[in-house]
One Martini backbone bead per residue (centre of mass of N, CA, C, O) as a GRO file, in nm:
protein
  243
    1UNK     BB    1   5.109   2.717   0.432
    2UNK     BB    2   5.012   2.757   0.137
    3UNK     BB    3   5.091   2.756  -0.163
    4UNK     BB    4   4.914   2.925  -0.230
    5UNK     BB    5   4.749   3.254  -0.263
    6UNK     BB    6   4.609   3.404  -0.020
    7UNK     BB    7   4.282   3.601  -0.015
    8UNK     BB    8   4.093   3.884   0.075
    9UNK     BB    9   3.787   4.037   0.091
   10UNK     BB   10   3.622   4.295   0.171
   11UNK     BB   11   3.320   4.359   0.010
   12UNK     BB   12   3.277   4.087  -0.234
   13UNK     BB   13   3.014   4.087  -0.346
   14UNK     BB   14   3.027   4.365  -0.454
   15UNK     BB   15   3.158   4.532  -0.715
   16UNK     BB   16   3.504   4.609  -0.627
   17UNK     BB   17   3.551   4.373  -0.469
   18UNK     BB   18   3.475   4.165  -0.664
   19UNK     BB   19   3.650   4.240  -0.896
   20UNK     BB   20   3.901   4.207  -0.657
   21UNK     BB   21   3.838   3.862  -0.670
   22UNK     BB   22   3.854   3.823  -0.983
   23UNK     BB   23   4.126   3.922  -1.052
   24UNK     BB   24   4.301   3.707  -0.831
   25UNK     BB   25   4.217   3.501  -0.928
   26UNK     BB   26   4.300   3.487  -1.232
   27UNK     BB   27   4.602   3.446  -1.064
   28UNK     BB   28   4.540   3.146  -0.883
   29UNK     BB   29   4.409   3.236  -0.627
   30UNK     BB   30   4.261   3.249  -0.350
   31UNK     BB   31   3.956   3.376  -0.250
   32UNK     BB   32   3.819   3.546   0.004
   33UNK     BB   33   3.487   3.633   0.068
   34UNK     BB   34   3.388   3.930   0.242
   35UNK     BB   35   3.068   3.942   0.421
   36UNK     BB   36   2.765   3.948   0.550
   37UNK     BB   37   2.550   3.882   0.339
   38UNK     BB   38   2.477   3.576   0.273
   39UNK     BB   39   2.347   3.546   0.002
   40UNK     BB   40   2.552   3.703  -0.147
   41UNK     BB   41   2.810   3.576  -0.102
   42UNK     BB   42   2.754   3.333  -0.228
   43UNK     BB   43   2.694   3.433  -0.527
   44UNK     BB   44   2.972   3.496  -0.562
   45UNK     BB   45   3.117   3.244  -0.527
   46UNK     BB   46   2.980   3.109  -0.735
   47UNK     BB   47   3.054   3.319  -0.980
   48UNK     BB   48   3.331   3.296  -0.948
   49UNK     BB   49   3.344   2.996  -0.984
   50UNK     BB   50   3.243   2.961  -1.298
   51UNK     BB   51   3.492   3.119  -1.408
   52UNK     BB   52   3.766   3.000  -1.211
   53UNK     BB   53   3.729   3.085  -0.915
   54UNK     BB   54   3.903   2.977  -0.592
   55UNK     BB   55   3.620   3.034  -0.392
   56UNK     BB   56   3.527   3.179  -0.066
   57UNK     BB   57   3.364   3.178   0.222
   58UNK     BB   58   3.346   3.509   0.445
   59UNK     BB   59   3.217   3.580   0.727
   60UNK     BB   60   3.188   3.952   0.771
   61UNK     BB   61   3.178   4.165   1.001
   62UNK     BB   62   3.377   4.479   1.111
   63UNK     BB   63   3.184   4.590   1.352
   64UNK     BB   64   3.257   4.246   1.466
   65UNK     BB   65   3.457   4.094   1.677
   66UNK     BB   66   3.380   3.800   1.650
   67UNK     BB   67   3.342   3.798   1.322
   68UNK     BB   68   3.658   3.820   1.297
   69UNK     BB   69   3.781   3.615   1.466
   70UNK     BB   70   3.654   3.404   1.286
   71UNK     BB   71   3.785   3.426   1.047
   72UNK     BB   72   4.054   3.414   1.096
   73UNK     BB   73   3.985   3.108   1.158
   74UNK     BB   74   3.889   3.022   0.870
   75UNK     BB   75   4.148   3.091   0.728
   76UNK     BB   76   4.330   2.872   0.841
   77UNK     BB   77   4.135   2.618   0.796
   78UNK     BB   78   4.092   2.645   0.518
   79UNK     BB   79   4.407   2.813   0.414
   80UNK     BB   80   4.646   2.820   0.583
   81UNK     BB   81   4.589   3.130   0.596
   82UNK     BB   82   4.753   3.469   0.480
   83UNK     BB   83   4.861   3.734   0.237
   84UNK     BB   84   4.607   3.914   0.167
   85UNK     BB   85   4.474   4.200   0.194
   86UNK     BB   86   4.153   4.377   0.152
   87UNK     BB   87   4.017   4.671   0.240
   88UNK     BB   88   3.699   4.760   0.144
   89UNK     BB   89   3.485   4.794   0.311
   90UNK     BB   90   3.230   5.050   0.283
   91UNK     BB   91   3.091   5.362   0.364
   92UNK     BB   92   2.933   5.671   0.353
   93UNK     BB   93   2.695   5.710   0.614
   94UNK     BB   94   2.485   5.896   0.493
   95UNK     BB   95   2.258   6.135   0.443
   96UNK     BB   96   2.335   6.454   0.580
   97UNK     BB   97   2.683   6.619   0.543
   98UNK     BB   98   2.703   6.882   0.594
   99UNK     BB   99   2.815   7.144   0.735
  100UNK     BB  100   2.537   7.214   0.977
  101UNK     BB  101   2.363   6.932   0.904
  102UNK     BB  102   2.461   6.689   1.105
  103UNK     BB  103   2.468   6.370   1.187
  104UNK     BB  104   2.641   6.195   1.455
  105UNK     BB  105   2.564   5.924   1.334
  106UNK     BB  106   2.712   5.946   1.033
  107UNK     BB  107   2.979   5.960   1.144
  108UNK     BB  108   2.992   5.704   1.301
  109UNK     BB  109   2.962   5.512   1.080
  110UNK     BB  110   3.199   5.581   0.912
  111UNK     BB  111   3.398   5.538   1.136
  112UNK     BB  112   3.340   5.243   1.173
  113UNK     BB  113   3.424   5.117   0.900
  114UNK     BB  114   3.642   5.263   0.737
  115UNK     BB  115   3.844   5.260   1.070
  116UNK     BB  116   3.743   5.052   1.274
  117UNK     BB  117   3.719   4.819   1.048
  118UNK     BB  118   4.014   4.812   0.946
  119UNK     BB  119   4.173   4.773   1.245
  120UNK     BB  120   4.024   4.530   1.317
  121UNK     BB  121   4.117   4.314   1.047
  122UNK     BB  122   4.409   4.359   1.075
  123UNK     BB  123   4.488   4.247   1.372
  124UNK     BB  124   4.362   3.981   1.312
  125UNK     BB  125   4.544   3.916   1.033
  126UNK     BB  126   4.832   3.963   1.119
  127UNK     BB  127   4.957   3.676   1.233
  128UNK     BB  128   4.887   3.542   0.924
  129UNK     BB  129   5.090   3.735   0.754
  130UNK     BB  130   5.359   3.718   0.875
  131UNK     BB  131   5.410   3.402   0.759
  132UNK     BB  132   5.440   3.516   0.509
  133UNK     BB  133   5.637   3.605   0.239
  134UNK     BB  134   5.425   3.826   0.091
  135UNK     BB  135   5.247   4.078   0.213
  136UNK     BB  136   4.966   4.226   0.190
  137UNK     BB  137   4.806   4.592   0.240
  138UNK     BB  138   4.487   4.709   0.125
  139UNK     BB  139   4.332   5.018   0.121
  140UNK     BB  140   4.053   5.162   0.080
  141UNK     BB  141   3.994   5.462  -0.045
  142UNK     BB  142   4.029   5.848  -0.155
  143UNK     BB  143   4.044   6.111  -0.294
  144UNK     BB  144   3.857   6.234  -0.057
  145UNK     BB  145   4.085   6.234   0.144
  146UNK     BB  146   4.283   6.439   0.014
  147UNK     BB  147   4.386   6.754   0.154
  148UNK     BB  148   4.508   6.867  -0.103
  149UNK     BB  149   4.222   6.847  -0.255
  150UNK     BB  150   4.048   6.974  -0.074
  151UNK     BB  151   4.180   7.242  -0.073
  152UNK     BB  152   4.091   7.577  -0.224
  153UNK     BB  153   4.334   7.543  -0.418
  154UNK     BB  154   4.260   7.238  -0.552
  155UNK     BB  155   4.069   7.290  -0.838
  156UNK     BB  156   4.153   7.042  -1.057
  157UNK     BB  157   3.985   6.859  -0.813
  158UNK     BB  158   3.723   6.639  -0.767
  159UNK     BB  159   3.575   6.618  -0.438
  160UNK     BB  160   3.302   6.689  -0.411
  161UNK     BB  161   3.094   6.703  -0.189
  162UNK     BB  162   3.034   6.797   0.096
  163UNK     BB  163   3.166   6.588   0.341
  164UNK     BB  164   3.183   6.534   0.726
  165UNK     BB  165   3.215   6.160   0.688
  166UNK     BB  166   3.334   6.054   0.476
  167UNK     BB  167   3.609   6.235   0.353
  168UNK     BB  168   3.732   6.159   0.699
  169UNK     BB  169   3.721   5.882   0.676
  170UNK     BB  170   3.947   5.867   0.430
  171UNK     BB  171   4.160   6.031   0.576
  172UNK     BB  172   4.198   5.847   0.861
  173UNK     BB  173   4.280   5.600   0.659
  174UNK     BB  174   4.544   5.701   0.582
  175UNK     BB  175   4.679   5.744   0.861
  176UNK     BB  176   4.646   5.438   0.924
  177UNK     BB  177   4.867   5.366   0.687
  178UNK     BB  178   5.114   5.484   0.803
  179UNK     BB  179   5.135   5.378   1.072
  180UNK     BB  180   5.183   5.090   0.979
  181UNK     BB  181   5.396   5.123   0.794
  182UNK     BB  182   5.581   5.196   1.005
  183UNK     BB  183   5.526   4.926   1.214
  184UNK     BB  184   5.602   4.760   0.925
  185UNK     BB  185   5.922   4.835   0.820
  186UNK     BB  186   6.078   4.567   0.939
  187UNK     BB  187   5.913   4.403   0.751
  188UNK     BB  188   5.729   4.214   0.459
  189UNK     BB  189   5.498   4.453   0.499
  190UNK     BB  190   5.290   4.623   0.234
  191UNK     BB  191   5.139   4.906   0.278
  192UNK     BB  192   4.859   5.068   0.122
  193UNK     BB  193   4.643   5.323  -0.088
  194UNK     BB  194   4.343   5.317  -0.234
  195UNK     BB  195   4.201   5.495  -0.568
  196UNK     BB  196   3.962   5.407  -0.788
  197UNK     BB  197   3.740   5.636  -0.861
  198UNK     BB  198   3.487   5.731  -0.996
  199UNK     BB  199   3.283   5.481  -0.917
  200UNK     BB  200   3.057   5.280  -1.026
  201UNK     BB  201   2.805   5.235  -0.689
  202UNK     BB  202   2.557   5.248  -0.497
  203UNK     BB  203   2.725   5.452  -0.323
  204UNK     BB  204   2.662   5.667  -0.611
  205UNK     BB  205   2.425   5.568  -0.776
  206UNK     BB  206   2.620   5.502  -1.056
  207UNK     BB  207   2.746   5.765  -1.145
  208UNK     BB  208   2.981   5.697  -1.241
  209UNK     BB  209   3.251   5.676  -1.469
  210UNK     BB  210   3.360   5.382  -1.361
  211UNK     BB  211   3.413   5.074  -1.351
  212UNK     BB  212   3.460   4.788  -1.128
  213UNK     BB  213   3.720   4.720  -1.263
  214UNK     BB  214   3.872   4.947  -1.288
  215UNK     BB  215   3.851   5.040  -0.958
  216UNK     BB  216   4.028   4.724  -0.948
  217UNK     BB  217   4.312   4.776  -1.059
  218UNK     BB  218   4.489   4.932  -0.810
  219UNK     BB  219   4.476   4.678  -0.592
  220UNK     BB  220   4.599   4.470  -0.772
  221UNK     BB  221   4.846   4.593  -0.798
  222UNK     BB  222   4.947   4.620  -0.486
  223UNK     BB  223   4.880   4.310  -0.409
  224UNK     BB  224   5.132   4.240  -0.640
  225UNK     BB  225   5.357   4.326  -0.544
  226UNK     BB  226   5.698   4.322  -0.460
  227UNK     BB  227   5.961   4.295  -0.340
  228UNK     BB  228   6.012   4.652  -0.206
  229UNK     BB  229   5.810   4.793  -0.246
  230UNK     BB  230   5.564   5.015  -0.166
  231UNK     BB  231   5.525   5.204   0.129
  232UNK     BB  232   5.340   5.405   0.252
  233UNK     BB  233   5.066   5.476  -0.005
  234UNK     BB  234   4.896   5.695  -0.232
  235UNK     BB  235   4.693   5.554  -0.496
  236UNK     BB  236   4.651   5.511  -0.847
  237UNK     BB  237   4.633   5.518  -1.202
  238UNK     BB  238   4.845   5.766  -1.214
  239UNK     BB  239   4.944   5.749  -0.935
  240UNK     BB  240   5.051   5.962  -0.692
  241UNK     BB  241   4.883   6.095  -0.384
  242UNK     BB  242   4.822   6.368  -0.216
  243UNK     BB  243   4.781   6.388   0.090
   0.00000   0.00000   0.00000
């Protein structure tokens, strides 16, 4: 194992993944961008190394068994394992979610990549993880994934338009983040699921009303936790989510 803390962040070419890559890196850490787009990931990747961030490029798409495979395997070759991991990449799903009009291609992306493919790269990475001092691991998820603020008692809380592909894909993996929480119980990986808050970011038109550094604030601290910290949580910058 690299004697240097080294992370993973997937969707680190832009937005919140990005700045979640620069922020760990600013503590001196390696981090790996992992993204799709090649020419997007290396810009990344220089931008970040510019800064004084020691980044290396993980080509990566998560809904692809042998490109998850194959990073896995560039993380030992390149950086000797992997200490944290950051399920960051996620997509709206797109399209029109109201239900009663909803395409059932739309339900089946966003499950495909928010929790499909968080499960798909958790699974490549867990044996290195496993090696590692202090293991953690941040699923990006959503206020919008809370079933307590989604309920029509919870008006104090704005959990955007109905959407019945993006909303569910968040809730969804909130549940596999207990699911892993349980079964890494005994071990001293910590997984937790961070809410970055309404960020601007292409994925809802730059509407947002936090920057992507704000947004990545709060995966940084999870990916920080001490040893012993809180494991299977669902946290903001203001504290813990009901469920």
């Amino acid at each position: 194992m690299s004697e240097r803390t080294v992370a993973l962040v997937t969707g680190a070419n832009k937005g919140i993944g990005y700045e979640i890559a620069a922020g760990l890196g600013a503590l001196g850490w390696r981090v790996g961008v992992g993204a799709r787009d090649g020419r997007r990931r290396e810009e990344a990747v220089a931008k970040l190394r510019t800064g004084g961030v020691d980044a290396f490029g993980v080509p990566l798409d998560v809904t692809d068994d042998a490109s998850v495979s194959a990073a896995a395997r560039l993380l030992e070759a390149e950086a000797g394992g992997l200490d944290v991991l950051v399920n960051n990449a996620g997509v709206t799903g797109g399209g029109q979610q109201r239900p009663g009009d909803v395409d059932l291609a739309t339900v089946r992306t966003a499950v495909e990549v928010n929790v499909i493919g968080v499960v798909r790269v958790t699974e490549a990475m867990l044996p290195l993880l496993r090696r590692s001092a202090s293991p953690r691991i941040v699923n990006m998820s959503s206020g919008v994934g809370s079933l307590a603020r989604q309920s029509a008692s919870a008006g104090e809380h704005e959990t955007g338009p109905l959407a019945v592909a993006y909303s569910p894909s968040k809730t969804m993996l909130n549940a596999v983040t207990i699911q892993y929480a349980r079964a890494l119980a005994d071990t001293n990986i910590l997984i937790n699921a961070a809410c970055p808050g309404f960020t601007a970011t292409d994925l809802n038109g730059f509407r947002g009303v936090r920057t992507p550094q704000q947004g990545a604030a709060i995966a940084i601290r999870l990916a920080t936790l001490p040893d012993g910290g809180p494991t299977g949580g669902y946290f903001e910058d203001a504290g813990v989510i009901p469920w």
